[in-house]
Predicted model as a PDB file, atoms N, CA, C, CB and O in Angstrom, pLDDT in the B-factor column:
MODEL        1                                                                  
ATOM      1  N   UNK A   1      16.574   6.198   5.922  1.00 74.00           N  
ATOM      2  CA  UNK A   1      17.652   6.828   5.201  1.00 74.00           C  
ATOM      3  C   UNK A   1      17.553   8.334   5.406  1.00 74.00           C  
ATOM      4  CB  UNK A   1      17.610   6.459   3.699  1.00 74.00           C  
ATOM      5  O   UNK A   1      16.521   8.947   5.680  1.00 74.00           O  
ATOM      6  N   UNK A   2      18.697   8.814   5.246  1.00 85.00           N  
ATOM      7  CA  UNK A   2      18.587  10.385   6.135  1.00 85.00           C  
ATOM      8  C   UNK A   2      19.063  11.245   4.668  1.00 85.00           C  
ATOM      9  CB  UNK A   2      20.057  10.661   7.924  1.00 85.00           C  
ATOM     10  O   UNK A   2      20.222  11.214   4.256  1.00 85.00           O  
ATOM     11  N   UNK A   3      18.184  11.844   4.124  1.00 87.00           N  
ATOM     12  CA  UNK A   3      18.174  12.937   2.866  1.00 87.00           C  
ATOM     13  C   UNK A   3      19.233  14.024   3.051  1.00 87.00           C  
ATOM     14  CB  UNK A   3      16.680  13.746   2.732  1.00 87.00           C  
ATOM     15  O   UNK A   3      20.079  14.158   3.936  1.00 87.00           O  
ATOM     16  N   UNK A   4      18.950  14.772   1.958  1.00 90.00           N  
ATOM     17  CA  UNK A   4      20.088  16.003   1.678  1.00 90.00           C  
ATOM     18  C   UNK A   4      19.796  17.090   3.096  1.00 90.00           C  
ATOM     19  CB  UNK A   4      19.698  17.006  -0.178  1.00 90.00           C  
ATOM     20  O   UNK A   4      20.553  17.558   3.946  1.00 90.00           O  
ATOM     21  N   UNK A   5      18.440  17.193   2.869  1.00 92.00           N  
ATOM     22  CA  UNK A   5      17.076  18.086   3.383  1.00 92.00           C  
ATOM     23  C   UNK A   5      17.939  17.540   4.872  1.00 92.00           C  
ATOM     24  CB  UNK A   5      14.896  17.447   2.885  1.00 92.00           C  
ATOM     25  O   UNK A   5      19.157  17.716   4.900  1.00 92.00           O  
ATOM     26  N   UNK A   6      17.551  17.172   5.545  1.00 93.00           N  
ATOM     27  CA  UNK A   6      17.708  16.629   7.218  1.00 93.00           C  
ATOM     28  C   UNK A   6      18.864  16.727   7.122  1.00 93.00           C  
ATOM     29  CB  UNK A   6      17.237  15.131   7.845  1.00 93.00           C  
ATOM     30  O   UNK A   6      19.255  16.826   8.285  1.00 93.00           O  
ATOM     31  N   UNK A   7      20.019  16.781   6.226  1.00 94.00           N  
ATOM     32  CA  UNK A   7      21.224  16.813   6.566  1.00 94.00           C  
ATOM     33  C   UNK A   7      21.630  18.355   6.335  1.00 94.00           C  
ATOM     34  CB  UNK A   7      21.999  15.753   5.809  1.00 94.00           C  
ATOM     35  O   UNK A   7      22.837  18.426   6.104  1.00 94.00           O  
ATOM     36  N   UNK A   8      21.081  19.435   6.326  1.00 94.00           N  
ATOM     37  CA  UNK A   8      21.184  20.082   5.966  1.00 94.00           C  
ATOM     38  C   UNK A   8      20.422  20.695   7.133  1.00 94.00           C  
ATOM     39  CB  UNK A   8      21.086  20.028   4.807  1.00 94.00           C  
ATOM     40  O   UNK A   8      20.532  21.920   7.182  1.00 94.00           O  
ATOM     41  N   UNK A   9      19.804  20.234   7.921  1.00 95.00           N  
ATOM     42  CA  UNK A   9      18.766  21.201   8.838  1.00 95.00           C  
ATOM     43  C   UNK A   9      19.851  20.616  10.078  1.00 95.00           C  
ATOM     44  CB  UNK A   9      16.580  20.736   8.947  1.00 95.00           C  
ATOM     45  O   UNK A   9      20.244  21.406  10.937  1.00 95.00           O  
ATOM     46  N   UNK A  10      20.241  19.334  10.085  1.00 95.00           N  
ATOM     47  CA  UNK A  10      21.524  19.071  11.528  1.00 95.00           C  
ATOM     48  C   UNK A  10      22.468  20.310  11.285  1.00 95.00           C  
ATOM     49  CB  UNK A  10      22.747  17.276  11.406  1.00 95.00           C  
ATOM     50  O   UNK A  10      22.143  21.291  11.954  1.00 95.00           O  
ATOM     51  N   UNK A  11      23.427  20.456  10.576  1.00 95.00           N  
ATOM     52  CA  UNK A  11      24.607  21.258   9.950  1.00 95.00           C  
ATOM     53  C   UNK A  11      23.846  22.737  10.219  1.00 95.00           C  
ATOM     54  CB  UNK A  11      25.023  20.822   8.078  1.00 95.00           C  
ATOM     55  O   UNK A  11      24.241  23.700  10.876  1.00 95.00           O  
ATOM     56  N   UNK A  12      23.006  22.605   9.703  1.00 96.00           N  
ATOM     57  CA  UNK A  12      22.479  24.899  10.513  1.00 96.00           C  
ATOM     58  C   UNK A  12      22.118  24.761  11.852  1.00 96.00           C  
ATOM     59  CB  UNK A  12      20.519  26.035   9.725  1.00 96.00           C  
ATOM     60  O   UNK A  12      22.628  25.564  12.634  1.00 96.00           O  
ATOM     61  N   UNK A  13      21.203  23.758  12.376  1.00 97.00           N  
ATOM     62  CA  UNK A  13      21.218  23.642  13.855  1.00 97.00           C  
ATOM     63  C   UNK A  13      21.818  23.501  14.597  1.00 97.00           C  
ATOM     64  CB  UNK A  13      20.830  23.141  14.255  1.00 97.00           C  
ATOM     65  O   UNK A  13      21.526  23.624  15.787  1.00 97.00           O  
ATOM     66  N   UNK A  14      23.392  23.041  13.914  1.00 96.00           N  
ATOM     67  CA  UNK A  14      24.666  22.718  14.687  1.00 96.00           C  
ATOM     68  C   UNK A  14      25.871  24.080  14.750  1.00 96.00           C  
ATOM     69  CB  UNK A  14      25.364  21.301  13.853  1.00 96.00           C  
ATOM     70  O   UNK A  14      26.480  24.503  15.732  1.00 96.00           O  
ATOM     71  N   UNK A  15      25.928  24.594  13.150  1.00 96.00           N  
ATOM     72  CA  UNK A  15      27.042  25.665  13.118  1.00 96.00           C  
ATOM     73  C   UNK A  15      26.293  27.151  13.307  1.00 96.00           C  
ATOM     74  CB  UNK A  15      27.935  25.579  11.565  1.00 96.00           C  
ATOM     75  O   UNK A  15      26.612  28.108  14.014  1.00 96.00           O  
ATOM     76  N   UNK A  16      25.310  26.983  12.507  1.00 97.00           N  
ATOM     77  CA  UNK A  16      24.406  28.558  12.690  1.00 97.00           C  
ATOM     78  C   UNK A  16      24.051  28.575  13.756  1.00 97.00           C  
ATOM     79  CB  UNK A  16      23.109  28.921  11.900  1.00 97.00           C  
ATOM     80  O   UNK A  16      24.798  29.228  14.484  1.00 97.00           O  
ATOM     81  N   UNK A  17      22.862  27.964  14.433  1.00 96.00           N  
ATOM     82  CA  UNK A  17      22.667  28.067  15.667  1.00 96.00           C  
ATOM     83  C   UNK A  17      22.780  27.699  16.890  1.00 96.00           C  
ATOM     84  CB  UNK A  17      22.156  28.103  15.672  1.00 96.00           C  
ATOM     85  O   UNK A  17      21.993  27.714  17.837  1.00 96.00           O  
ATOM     86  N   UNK A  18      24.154  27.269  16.733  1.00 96.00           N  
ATOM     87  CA  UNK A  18      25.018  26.404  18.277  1.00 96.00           C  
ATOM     88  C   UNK A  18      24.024  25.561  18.768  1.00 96.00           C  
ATOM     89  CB  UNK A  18      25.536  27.510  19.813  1.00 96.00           C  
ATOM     90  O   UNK A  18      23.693  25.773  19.934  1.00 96.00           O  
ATOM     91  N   UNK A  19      23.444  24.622  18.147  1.00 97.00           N  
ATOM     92  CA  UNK A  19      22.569  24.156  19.392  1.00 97.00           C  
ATOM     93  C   UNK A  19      23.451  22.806  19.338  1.00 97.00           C  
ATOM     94  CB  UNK A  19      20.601  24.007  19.199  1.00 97.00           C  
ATOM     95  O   UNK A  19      23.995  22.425  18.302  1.00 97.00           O  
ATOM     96  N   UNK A  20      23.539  22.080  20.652  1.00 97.00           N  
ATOM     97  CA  UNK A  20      23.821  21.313  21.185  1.00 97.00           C  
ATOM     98  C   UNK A  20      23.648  19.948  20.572  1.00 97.00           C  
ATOM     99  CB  UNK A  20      23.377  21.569  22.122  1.00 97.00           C  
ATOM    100  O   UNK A  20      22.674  20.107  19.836  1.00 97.00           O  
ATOM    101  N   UNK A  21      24.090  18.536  20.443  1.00 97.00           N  
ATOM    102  CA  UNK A  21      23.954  17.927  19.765  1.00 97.00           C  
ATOM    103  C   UNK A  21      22.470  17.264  20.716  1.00 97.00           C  
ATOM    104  CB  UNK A  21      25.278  17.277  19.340  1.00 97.00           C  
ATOM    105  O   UNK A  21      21.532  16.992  19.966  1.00 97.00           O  
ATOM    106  N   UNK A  22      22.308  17.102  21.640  1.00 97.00           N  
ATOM    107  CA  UNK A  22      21.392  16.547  22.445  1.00 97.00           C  
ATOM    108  C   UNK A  22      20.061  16.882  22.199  1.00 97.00           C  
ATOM    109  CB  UNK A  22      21.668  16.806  23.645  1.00 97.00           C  
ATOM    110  O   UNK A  22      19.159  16.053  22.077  1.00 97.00           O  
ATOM    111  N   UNK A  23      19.896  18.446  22.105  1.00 97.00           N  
ATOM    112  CA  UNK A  23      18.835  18.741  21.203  1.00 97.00           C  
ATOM    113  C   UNK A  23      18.474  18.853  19.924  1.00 97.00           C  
ATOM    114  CB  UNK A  23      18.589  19.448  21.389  1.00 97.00           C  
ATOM    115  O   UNK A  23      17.386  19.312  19.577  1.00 97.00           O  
ATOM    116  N   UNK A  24      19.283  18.477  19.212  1.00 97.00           N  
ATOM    117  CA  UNK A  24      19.063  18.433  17.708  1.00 97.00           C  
ATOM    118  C   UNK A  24      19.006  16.488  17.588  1.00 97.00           C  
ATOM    119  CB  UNK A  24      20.669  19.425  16.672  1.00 97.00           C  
ATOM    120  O   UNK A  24      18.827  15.945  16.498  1.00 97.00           O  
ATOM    121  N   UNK A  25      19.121  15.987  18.400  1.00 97.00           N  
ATOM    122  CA  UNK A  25      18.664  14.760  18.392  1.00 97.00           C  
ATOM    123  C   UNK A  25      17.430  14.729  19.193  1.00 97.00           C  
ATOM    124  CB  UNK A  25      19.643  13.860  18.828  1.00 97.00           C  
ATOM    125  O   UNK A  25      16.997  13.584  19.323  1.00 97.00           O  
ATOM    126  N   UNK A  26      16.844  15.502  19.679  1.00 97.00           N  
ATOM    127  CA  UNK A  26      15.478  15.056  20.101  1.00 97.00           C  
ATOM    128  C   UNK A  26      14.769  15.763  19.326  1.00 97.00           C  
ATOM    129  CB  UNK A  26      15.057  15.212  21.508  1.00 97.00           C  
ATOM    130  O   UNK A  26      13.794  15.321  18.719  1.00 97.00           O  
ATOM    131  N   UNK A  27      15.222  17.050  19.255  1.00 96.00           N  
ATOM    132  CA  UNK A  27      14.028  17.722  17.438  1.00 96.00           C  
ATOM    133  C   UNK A  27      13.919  16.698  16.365  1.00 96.00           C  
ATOM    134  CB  UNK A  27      14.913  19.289  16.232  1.00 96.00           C  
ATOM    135  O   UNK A  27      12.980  16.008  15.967  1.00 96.00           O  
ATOM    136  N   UNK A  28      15.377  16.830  15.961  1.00 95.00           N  
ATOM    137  CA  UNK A  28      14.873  15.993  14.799  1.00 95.00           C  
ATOM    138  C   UNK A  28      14.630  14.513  14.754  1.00 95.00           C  
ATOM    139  CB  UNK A  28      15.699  16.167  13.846  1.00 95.00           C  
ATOM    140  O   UNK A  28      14.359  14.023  13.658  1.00 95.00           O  
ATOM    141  N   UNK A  29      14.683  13.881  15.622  1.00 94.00           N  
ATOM    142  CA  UNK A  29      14.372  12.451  15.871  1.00 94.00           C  
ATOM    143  C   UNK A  29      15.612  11.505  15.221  1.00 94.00           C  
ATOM    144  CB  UNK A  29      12.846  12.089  15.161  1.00 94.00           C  
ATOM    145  O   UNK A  29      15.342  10.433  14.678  1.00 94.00           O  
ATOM    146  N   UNK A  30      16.803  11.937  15.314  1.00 94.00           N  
ATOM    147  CA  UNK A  30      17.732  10.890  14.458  1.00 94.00           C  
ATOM    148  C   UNK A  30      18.599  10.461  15.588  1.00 94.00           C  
ATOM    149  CB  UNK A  30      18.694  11.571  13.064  1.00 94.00           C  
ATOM    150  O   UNK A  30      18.452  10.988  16.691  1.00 94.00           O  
ATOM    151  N   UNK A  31      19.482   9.551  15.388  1.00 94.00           N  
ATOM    152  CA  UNK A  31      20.240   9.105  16.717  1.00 94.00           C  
ATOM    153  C   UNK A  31      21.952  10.174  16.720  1.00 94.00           C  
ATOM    154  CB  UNK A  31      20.574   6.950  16.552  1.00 94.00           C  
ATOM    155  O   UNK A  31      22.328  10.936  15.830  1.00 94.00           O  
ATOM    156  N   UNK A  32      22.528   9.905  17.784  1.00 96.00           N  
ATOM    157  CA  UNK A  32      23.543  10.893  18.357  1.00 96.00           C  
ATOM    158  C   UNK A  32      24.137  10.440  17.060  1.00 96.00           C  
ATOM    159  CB  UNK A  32      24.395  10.734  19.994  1.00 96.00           C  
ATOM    160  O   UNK A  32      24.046  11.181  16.081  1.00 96.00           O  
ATOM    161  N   UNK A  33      24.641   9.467  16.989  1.00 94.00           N  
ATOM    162  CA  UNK A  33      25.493   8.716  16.308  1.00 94.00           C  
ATOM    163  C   UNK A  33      25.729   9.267  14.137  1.00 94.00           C  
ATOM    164  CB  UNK A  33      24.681   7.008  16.717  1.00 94.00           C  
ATOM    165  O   UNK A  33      26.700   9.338  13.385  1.00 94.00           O  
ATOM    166  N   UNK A  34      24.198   9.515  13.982  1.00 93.00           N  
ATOM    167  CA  UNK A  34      24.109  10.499  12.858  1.00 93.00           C  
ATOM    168  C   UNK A  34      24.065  11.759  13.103  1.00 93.00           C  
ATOM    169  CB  UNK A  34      23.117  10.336  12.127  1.00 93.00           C  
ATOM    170  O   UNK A  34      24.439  12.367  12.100  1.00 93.00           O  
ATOM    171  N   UNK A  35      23.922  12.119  13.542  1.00 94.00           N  
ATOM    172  CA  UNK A  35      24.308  13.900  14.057  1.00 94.00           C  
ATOM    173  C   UNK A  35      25.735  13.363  13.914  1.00 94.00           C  
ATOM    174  CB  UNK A  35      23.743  14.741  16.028  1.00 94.00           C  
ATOM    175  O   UNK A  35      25.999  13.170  12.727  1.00 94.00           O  
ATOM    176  N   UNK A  36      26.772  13.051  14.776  1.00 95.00           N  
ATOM    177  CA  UNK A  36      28.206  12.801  14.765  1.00 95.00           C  
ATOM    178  C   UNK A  36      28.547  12.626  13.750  1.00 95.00           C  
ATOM    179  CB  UNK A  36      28.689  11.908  15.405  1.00 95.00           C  
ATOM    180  O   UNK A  36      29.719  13.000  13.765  1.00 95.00           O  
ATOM    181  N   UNK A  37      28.204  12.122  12.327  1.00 93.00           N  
ATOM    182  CA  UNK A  37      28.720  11.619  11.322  1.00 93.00           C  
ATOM    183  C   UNK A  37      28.225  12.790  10.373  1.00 93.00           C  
ATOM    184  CB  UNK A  37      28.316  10.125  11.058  1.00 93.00           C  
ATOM    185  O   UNK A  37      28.308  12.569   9.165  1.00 93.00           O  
ATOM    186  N   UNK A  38      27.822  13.764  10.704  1.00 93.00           N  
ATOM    187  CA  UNK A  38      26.955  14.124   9.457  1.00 93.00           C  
ATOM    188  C   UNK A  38      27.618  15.841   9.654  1.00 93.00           C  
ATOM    189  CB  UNK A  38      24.814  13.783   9.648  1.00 93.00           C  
ATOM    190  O   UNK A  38      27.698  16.750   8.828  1.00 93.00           O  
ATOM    191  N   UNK A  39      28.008  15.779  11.066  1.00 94.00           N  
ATOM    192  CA  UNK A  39      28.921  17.078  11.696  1.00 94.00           C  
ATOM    193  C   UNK A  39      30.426  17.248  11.207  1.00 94.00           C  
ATOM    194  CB  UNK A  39      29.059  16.911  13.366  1.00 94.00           C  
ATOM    195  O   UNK A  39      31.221  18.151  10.950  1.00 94.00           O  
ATOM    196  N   UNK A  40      30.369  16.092  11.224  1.00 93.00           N  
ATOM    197  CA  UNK A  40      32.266  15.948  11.008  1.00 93.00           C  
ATOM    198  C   UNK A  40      32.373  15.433   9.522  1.00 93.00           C  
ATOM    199  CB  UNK A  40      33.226  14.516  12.249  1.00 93.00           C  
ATOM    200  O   UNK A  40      33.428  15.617   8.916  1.00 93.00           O  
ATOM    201  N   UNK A  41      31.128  14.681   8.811  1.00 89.00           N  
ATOM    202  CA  UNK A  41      31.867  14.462   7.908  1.00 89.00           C  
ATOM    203  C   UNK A  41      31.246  14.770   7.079  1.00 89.00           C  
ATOM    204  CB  UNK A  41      32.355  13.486   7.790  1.00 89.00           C  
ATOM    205  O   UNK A  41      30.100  14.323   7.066  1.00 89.00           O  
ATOM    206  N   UNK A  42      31.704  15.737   5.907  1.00 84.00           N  
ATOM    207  CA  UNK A  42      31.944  16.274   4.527  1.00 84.00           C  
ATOM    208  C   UNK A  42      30.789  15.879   3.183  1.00 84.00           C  
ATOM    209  CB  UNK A  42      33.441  15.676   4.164  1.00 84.00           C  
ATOM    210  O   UNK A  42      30.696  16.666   2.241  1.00 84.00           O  
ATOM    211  N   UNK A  43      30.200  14.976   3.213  1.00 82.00           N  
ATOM    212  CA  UNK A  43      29.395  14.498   2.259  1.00 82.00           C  
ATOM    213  C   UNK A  43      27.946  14.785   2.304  1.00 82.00           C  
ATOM    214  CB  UNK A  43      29.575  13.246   2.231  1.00 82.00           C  
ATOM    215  O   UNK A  43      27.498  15.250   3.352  1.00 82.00           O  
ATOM    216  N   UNK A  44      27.434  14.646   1.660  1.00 81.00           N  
ATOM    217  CA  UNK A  44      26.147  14.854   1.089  1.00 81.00           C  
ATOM    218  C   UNK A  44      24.860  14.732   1.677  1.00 81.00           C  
ATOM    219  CB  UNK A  44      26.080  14.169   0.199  1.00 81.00           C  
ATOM    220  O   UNK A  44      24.084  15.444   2.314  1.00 81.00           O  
ATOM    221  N   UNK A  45      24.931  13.182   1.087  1.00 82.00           N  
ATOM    222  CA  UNK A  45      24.536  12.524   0.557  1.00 82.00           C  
ATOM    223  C   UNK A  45      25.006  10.798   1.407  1.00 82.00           C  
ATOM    224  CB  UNK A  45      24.917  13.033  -0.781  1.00 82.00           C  
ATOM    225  O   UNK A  45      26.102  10.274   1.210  1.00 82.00           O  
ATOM    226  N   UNK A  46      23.998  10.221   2.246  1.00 81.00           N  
ATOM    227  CA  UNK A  46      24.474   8.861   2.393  1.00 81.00           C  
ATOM    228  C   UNK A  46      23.517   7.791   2.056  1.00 81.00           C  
ATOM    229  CB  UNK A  46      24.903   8.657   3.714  1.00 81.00           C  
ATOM    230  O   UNK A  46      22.395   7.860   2.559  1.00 81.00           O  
ATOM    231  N   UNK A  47      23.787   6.884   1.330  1.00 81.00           N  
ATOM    232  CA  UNK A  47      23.630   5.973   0.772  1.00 81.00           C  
ATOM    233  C   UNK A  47      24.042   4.321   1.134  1.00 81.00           C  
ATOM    234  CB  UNK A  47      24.046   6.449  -0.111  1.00 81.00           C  
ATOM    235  O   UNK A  47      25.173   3.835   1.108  1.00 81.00           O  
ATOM    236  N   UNK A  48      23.309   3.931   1.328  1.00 80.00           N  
ATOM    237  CA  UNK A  48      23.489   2.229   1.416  1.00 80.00           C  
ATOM    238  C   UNK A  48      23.112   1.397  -0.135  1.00 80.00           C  
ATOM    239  CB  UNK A  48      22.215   1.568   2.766  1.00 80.00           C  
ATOM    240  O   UNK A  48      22.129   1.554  -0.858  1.00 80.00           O  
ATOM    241  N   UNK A  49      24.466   0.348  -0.328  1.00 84.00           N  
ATOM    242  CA  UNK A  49      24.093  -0.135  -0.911  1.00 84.00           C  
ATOM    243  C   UNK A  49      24.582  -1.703  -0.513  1.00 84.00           C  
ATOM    244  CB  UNK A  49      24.260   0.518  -1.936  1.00 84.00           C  
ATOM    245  O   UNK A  49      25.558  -2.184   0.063  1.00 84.00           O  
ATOM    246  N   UNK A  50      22.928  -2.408  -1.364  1.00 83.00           N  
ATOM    247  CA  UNK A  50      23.765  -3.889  -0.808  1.00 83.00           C  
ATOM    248  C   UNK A  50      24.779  -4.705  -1.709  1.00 83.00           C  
ATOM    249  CB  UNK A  50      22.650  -5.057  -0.481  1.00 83.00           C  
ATOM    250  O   UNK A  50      24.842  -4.418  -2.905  1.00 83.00           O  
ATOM    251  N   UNK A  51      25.605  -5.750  -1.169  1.00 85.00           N  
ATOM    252  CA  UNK A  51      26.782  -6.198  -1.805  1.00 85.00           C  
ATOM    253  C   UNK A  51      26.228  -7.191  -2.582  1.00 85.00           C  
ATOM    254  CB  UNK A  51      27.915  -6.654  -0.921  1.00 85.00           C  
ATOM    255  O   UNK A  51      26.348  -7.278  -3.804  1.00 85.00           O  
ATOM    256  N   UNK A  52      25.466  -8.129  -1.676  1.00 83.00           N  
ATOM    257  CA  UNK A  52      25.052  -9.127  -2.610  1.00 83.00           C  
ATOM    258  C   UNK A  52      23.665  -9.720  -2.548  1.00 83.00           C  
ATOM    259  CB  UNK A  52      25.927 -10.143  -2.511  1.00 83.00           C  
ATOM    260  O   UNK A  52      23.271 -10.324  -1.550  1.00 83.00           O  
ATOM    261  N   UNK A  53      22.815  -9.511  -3.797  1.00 77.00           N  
ATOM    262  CA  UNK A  53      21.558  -9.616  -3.708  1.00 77.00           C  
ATOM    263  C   UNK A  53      21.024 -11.390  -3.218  1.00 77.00           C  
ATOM    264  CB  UNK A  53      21.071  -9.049  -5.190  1.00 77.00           C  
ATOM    265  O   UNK A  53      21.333 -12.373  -3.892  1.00 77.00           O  
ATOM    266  N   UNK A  54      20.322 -11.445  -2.129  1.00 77.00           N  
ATOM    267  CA  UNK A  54      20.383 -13.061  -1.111  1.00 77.00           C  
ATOM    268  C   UNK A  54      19.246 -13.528  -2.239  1.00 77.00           C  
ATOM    269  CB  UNK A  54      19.693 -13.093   1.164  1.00 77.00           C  
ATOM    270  O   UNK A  54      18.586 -12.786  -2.968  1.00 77.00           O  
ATOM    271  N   UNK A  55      19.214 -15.225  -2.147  1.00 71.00           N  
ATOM    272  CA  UNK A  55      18.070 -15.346  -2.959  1.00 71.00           C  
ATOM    273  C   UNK A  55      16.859 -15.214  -2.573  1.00 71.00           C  
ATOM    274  CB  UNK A  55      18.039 -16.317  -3.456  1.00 71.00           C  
ATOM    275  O   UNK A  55      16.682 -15.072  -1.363  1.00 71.00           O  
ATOM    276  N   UNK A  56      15.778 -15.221  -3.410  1.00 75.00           N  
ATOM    277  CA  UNK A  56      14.484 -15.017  -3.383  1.00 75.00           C  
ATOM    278  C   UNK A  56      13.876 -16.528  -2.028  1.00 75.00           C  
ATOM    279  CB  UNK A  56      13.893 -15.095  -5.312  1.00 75.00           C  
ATOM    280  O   UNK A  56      14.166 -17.720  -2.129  1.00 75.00           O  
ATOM    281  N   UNK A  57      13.139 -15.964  -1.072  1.00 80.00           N  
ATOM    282  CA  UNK A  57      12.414 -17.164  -0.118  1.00 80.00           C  
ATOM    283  C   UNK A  57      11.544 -17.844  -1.114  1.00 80.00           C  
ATOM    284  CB  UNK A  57      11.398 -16.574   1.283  1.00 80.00           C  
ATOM    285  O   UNK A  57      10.711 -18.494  -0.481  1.00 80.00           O  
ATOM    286  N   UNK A  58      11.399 -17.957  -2.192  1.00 80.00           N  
ATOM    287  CA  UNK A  58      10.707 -18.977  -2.962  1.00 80.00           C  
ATOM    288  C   UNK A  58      11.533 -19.745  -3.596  1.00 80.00           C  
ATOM    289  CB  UNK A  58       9.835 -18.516  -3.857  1.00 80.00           C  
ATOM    290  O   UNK A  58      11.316 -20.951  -3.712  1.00 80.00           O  
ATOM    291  N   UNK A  59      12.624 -19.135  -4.107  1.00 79.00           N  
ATOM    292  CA  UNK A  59      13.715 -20.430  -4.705  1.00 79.00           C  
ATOM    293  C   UNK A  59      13.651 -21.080  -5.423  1.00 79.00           C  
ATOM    294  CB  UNK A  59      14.053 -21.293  -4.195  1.00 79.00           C  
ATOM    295  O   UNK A  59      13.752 -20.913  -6.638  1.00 79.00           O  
ATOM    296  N   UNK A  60      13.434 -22.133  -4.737  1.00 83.00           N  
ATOM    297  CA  UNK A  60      13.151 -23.669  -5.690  1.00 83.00           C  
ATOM    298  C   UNK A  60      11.196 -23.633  -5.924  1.00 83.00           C  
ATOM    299  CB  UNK A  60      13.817 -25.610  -4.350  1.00 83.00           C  
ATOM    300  O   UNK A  60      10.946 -24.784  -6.284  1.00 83.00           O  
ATOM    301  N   UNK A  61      10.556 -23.258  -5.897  1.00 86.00           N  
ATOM    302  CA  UNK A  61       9.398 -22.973  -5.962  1.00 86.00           C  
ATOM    303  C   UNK A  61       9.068 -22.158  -7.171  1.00 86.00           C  
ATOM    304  CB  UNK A  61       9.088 -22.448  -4.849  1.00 86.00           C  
ATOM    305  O   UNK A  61       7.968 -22.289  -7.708  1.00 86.00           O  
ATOM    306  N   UNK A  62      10.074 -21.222  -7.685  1.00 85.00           N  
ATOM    307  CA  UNK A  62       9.364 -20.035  -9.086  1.00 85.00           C  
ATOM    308  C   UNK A  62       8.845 -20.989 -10.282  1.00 85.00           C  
ATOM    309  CB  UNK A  62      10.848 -18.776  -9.989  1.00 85.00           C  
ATOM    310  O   UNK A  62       7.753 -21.115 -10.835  1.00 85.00           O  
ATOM    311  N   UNK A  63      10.287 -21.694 -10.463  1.00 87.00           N  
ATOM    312  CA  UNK A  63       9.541 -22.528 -11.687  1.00 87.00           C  
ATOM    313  C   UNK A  63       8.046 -23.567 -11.597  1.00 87.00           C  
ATOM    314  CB  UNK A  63      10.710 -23.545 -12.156  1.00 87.00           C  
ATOM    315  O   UNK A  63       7.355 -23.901 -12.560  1.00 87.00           O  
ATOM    316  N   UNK A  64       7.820 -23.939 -10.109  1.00 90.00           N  
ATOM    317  CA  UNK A  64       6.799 -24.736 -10.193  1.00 90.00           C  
ATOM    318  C   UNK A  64       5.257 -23.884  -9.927  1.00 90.00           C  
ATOM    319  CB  UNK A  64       7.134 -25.884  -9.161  1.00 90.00           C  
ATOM    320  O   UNK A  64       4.142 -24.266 -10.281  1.00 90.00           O  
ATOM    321  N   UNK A  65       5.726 -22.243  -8.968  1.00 90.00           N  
ATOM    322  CA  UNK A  65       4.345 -21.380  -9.501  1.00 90.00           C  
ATOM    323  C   UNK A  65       4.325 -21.181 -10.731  1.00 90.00           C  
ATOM    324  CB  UNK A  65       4.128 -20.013  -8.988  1.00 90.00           C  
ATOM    325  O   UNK A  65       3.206 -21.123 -11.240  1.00 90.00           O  
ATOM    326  N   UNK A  66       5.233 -21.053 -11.406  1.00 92.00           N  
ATOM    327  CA  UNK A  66       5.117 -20.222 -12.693  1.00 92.00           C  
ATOM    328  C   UNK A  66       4.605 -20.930 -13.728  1.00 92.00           C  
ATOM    329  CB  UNK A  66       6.360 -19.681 -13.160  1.00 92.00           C  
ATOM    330  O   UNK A  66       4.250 -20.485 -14.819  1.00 92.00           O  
ATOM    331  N   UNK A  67       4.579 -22.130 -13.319  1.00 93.00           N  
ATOM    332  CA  UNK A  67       3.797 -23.194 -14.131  1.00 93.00           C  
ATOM    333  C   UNK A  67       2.366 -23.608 -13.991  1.00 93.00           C  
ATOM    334  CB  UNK A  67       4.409 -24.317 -13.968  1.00 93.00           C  
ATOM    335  O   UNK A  67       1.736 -24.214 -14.858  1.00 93.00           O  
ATOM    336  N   UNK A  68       1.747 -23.096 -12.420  1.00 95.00           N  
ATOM    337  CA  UNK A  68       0.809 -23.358 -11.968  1.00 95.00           C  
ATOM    338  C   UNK A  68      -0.417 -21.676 -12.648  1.00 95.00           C  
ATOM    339  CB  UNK A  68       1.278 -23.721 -10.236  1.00 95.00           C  
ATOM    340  O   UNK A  68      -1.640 -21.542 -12.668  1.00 95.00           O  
ATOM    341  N   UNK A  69       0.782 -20.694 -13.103  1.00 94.00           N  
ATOM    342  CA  UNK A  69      -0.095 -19.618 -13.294  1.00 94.00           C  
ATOM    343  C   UNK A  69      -0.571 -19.623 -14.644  1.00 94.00           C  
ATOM    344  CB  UNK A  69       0.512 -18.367 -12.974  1.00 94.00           C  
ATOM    345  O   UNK A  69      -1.607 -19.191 -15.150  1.00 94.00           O  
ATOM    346  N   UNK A  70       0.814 -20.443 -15.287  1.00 95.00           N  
ATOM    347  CA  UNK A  70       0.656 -20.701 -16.926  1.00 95.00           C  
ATOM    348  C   UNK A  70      -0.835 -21.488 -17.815  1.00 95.00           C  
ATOM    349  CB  UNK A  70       1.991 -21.763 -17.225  1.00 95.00           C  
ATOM    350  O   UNK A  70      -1.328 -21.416 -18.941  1.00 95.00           O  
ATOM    351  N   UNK A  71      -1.147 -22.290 -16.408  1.00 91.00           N  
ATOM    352  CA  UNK A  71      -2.385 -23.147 -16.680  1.00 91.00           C  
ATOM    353  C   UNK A  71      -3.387 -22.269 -16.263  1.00 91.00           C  
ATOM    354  CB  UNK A  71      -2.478 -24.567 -15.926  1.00 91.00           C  
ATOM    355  O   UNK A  71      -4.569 -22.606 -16.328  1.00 91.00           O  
TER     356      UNK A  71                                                      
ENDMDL                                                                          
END                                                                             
């Protein structure tokens, strides 16, 4: 996930000090593709969130550990 901080060091490496997008992707280690998004667009702050929480790989199993811990 790419912070305020790193988004903020692309944007001066890009408008303050003209540097090229090619090298501000090998300084800072992020891909072209976030440099591009982070140049042109306006926000902050990016954030992922998920839509829908998948179930747990134990499942059908909680109630029968949870019984095994109870003893």
């Amino acid at each position: 996930m790419i912070g305020v901080d790193q988004i903020g060091q692309i944007r001066r490496a890009y408008f303050e000090q003209q540097r090229p997008i090619k090298e501000i992707v090998r300084t800072l280690s992020v891909s072209r593709a976030t440099v591009r998004k982070v140049i042109r667009g306006r926000t902050t702050e990016f954030k992922y969130e998920r839509g829908v929480q998948p179930a747990p790989k134990l499942g059908e199993w909680v109630a029968v550990l949870s019984e095994i811990l109870e003893q």
